[in-house]
N, C-alpha and C positions, 0 to 999 in steps of 0.2 A: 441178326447181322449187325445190328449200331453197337451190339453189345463189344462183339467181334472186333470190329474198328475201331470203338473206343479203346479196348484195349492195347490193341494194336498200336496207335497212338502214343497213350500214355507208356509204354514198352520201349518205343522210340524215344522217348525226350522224358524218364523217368527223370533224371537231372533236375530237370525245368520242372514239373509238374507233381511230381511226388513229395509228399511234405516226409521230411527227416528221411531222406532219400541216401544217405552217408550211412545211416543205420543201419538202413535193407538192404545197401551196398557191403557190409560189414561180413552183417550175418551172413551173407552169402557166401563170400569168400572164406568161413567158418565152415560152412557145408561144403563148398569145392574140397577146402582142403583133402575133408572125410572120404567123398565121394570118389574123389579120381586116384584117390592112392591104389585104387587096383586097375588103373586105367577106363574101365567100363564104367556106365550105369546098369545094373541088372533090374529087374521087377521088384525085386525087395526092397533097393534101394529107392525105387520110383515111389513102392509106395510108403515107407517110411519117412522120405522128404515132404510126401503130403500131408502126414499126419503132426509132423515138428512144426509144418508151415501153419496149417491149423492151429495148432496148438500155442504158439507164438504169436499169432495175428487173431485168432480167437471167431468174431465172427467178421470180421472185415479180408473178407472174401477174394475181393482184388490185388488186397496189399500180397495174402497167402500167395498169389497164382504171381505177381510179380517177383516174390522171391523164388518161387521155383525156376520161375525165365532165366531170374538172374546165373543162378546156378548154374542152369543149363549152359547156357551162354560164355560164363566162365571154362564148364566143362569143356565144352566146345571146341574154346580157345587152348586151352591145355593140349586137348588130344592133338588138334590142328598144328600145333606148336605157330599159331596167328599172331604173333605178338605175347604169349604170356606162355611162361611153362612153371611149372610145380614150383621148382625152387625160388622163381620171381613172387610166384603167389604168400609162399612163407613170409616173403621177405616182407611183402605189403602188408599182410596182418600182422604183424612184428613192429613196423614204422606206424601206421595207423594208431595201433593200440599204445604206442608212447605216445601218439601225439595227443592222444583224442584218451584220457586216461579210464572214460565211464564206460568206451565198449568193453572194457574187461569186463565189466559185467554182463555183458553180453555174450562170453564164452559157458555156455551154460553143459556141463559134463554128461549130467543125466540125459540131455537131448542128443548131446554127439556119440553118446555110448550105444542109441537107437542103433546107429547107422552100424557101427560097429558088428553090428550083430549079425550083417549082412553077407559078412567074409567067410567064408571058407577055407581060403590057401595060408597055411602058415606062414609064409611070406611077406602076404598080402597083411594078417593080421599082425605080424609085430612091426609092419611098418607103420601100421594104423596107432598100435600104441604107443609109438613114438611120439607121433603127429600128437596126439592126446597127452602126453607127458608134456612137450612143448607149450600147447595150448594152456595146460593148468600151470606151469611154470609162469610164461606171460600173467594169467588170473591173479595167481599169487603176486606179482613183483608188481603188479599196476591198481589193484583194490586194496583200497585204505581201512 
């Protein structure tokens, strides 16, 4: 249960309380982008986002399960149309990554290609590859 609440907590006021907090904020919106271009999250998707979160945070365990929140969250706000929709989200990884010029290193292709993998609608899939053309455009024009 204190596990639970701590989390919970630190969830709420990631801001305040999460050191390099703009980073996990980043990469999240890196995965939104992936994730909601077909509107859903499926099972595939659920559990490939754990394994990139893993994979990326390694064993620090909390930071993983925060960035999955985050995502969600963002997803969330997408689907909701709460304040954020798809096109706003572009727009923030795009301003972000000029200002802040080392998250482009943080656009890592081989982890978003995971997600990729999750589509089925040909639709879905070449709007995905868009989204990933964009993504490594940014890469390119912002890594020295």
């Amino acid at each position: 249960m204190f596990k639970k609440l701590r989390h919970s907590i630190i969830k709420m006021f990631r801001e305040l309380l999460v050191h390099h907090h703009s980073s996990l904020e980043y990469r999240a919106k890196l995965l939104t982008l992936m994730i909601s271009a077909n509107g859903k999250i499926c099972e595939c998707e659920k559990q490939k986002l754990k394994e990139i979160a893993s994979s990326i945070y390694g064993e620090d365990h909390d930071r993983a399960a925060l960035l999955i929140d985050a995502v969600h969250e963002y997803h969330h706000k997408i689907i909701t149309n709460n304040g954020l929709d798809f096109e706003h989200l572009i727009q923030l990884v795009e301003r972000e990554t000029k200002a802040i010029k080392r998250f482009a290193n943080k656009i890592d292709m081989p982890l978003l290609m995971q997600l990729h993998e999750c589509i089925d609608d040909d639709d879905d899939i070449l709007f995905q590859k868009r989204i990933l053309e964009f993504l490594q455009s940014l890469k390119d024009e912002y890594t020295a």
